[in-house]
C-alpha positions in Angstrom: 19.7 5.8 17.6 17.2 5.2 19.9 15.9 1.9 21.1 12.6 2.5 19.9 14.1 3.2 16.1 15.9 0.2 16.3 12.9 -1.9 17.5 11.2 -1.1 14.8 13.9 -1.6 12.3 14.5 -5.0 13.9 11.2 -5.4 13.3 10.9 -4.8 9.7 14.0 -6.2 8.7 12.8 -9.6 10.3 9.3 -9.6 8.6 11.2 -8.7 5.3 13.4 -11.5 5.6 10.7 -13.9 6.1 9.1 -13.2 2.9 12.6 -13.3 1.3 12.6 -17.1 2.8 10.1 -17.6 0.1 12.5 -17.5 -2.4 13.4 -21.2 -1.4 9.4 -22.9 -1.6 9.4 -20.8 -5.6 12.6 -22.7 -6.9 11.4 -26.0 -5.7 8.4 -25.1 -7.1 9.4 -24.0 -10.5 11.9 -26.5 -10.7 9.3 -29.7 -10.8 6.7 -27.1 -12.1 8.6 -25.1 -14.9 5.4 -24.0 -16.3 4.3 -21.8 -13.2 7.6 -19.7 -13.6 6.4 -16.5 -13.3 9.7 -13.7 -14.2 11.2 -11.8 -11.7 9.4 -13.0 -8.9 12.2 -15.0 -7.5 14.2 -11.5 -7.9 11.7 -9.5 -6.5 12.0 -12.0 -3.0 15.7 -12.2 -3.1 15.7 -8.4 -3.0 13.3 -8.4 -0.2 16.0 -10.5 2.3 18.1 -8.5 1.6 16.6 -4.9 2.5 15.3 -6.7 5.6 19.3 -8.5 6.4 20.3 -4.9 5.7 17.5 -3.4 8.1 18.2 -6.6 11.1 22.5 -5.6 10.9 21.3 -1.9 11.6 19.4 -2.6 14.0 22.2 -5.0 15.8 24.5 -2.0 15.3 22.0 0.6 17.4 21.1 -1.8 20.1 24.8 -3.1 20.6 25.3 1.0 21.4 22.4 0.9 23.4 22.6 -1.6 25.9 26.7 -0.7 25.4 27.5 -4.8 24.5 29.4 -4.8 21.6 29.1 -8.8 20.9 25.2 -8.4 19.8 26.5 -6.6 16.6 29.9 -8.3 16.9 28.3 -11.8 16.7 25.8 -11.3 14.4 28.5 -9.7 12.2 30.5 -12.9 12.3 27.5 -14.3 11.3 26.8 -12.8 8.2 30.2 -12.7 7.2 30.4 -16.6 7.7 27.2 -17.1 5.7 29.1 -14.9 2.6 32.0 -17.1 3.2 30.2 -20.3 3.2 28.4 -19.3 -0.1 31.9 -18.5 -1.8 33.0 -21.9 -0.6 30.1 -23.3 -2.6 31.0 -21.1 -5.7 34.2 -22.8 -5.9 33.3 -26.2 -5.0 30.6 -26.2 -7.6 32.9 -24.6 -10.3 35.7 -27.7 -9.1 32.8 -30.2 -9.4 31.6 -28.9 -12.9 35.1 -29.3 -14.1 36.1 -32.5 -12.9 32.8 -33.9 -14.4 32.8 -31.5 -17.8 32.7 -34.5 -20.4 30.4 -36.1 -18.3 27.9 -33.2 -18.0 28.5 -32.3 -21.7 27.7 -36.3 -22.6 24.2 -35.3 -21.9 23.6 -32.8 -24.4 22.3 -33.9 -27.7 25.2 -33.7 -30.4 24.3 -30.5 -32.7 22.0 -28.8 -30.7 22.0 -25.7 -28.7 21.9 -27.0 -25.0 19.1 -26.1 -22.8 19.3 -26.1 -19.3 15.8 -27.9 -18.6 14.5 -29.2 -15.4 15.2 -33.3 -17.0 18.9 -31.7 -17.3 19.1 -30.1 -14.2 17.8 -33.5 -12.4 20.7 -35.6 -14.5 23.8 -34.0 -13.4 22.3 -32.7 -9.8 23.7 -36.0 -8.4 27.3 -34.2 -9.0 26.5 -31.3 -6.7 25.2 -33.7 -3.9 28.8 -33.3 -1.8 28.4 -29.5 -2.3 25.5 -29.8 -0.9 26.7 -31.9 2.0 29.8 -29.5 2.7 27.1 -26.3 2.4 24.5 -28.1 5.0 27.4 -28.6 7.5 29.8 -25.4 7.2 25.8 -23.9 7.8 26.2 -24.2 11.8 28.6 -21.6 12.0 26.6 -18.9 11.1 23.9 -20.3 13.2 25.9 -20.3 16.1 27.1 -16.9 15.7 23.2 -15.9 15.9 22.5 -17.6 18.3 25.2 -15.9 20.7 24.0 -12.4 19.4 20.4 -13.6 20.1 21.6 -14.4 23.8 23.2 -11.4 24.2 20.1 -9.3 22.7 17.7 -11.3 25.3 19.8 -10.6 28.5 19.9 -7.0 27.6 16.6 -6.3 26.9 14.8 -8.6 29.0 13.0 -10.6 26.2 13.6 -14.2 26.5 12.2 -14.6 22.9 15.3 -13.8 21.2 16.9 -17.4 22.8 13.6 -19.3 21.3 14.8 -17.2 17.8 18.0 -18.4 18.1 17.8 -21.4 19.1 15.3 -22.3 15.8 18.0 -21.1 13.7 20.5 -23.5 15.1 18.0 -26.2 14.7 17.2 -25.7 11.4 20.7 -25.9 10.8 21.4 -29.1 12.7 17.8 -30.6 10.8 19.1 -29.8 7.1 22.5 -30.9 8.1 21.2 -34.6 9.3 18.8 -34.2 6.3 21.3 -33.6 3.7 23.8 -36.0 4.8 20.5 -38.8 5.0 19.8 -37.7 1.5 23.2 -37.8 -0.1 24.2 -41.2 0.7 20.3 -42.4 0.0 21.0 -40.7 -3.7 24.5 -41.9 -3.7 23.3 -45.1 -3.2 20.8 -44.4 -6.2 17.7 -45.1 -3.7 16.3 -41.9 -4.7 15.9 -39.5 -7.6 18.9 -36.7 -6.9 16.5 -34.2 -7.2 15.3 -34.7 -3.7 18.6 -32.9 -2.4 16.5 -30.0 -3.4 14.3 -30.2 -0.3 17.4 -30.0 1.8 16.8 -26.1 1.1 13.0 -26.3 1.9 13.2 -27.5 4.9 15.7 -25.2 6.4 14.1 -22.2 4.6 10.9 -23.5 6.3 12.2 -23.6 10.2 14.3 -20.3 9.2 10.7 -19.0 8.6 9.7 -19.8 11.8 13.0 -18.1 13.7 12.4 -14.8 11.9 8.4 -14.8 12.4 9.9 -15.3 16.3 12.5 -12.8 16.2 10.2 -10.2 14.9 8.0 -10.8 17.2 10.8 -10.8 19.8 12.3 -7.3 18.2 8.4 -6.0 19.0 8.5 -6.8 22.0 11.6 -4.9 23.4 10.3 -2.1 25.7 11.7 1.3 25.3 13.0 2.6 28.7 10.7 5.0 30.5 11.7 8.7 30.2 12.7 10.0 33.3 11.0 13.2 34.6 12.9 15.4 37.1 11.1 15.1 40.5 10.2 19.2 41.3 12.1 20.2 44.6 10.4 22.3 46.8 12.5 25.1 48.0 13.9 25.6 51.3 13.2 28.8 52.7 16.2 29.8 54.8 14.7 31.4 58.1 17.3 33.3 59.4 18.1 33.1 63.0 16.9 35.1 66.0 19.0 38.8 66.1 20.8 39.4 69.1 22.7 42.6 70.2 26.2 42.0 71.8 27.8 44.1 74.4 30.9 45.8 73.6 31.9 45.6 77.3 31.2 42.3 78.5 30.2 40.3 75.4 27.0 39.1 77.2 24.0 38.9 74.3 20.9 40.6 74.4 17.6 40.7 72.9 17.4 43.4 69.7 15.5 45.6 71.0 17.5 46.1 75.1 19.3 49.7 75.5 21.3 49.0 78.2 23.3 45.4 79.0 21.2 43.0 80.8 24.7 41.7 82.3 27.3 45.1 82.9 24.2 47.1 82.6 25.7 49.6 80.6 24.8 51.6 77.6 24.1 49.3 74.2 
C-alpha cells in the first residue's frame, strides 16, 4: 500500500481513537450522574476505538513495508498485545478479588431483595478493586513503551519528529496515572478519601491519551509522500560516421574517396 494510503489511514484511525477516549469522561460521568445515562452511547464510543485501533495497526503494517523496518509494526504489535494481556490480568484479578470478599460484597445487599447494582453499591465495595487498579496503572507502561519505540522508529523514517512528542505523551500518561493511582490507593486505603476517587485514575490517563492521539494524527498528516520520479528525456546521439577512405591494394597507403590512382605507389585504385 502506498504511503499516502496509509497516511491517511493513520490518520483516521488516530482521530477515531480519540473520540473512543471519550468513553472514559461518560462512565465517570454516569457513574456520579446516573440520571444522564443515555443507552448505547458508551457502546457506540467503544466501537469507535476500535475501528480507529483497527485502522492505526493497518496503517503500522503498510508503513513498516514502506520504509522496509519491521519494528514500527513489530512494536506496536507488542503493544497492543500487552494492552490485551494486561486487561485479562485484570479479569482475573477482579474475579480473585470478588471471591475472596463474596460474603463481604453480598453483606451489602438488603436481605430479600433483588440486588441492584447502583452507583451507592458500586462506591461501597470499589475499595476492594483499589489493588487491581494499582497492578492495572503499573503493568500500563509496558504498552506505552512499546509505542513509544514504534513511534521512534515511525519518526526517523519519515522524517516527522511529531511521532516522538506522540509517544512520548503516551508514556507520560502512563507514568501520571501510575503515580496517581498508587497516591490514590493508599490515600483510600487509609480511608482519607471516598474509594470512588480511584475512578479518576481512568480520566486522567484517558485525558493525556487524548492529547497523544490528537498529536499522532496530526503527526500521521504530516508524513510526506515521496515525490514521483519522472524519467529525465535523453537526447539522442547521432552517430556521425567517420571520414571514407580508399586503401591501396598495393601499398596500403589511404586515400581520399574520390583519388583513381594511389597518391603513394601511384598506381591504379
Amino acid at each position: 500500500m502506498a504511503i499516502g494510503s496509509n497516511r491517511m489511514l493513520g490518520f483516521i484511525g488516530a482521530l477515531l481513537t480519540v473520540i473512543g477516549s471519550v468513553s472514559a469522561f461518560l462512565s465517570f460521568v454516569f457513574f456520579f450522574f446516573p440520571s444522564l445515562y443515555i443507552s448505547g452511547v458508551g457502546i457506540l464510543f467503544g466501537v469507535s476505538g476500535l475501528v480507529g485501533l483497527i485502522l492505526f495497526m493497518i496503517a503500522m503494517k503498510g508503513f513498516a513495508v514502506d520504509y522496509k523496518d519491521a519494528a514500527i509494526f513489530d512494536n506496536a504489535l507488542y503493544g497492543l498485545l500487552s494492552n490485551i494481556a494486561i486487561g485479562v490480568v485484570a479479569g482475573v484479578l477482579a474475579v480473585a478479588v470478588v471471591f475472596l470478599n463474596l460474603s463481604s460484597i453480598t453483606a451489602t445487599f438488603t436481605p430479600g431483595s433483588v440486588p441492584s447494582f447502583t452507583p451507592d453499591f458500586l462506591q461501597s465495595i470499589m475499595g476492594y478493586f483499589v489493588p487491581v487498579f494499582l497492578v492495572v496503572s503499573v503493568l500500563a507502561l509496558v504498552p506505552a513503551l512499546f509505542n513509544l519505540r514504534a513511534f521512534y522508529r515511525l519518526a526517523a523514517k519519515s522524517g516527522v519528529r511529531l511521532f516522538r512528542t506522540a509517544g512520548l505523551l503516551g508514556l507520560a500518561g502512563a507514568a501520571v496515572a501510575m503515580m496517581f493511582a498508587f497516591i490514590v490507593s493508599v490515600l483510600v486505603l487509609v480511608a482519607s478519601i471516598p474509594a470512588s476517587a480511584v475512578l479518576a485514575i481512568s480520566v486522567v490517563g484517558s485525558m493525556i491519551s487524548y492529547v497523544m492521539w490528537i498529536v499522532a494524527a496530526k503527526a500521521f498528516y504530516a508524513i510526506k509522500a515521496p515525490a514521483s520520479k519522472v524519467p529525465r528525456l535523453l537526447t539522442p546521439q547521432v552517430s556521425v560516421p567517420a571520414t571514407q577512405v580508399r586503401s591501396c591494394s598495393y601499398c596500403g597507403a589511404e586515400n581520399t574517396p574520390d583519388a583513381v590512382f594511389c597518391a603513394r605507389c601511384n598506381k591504379k585504385l
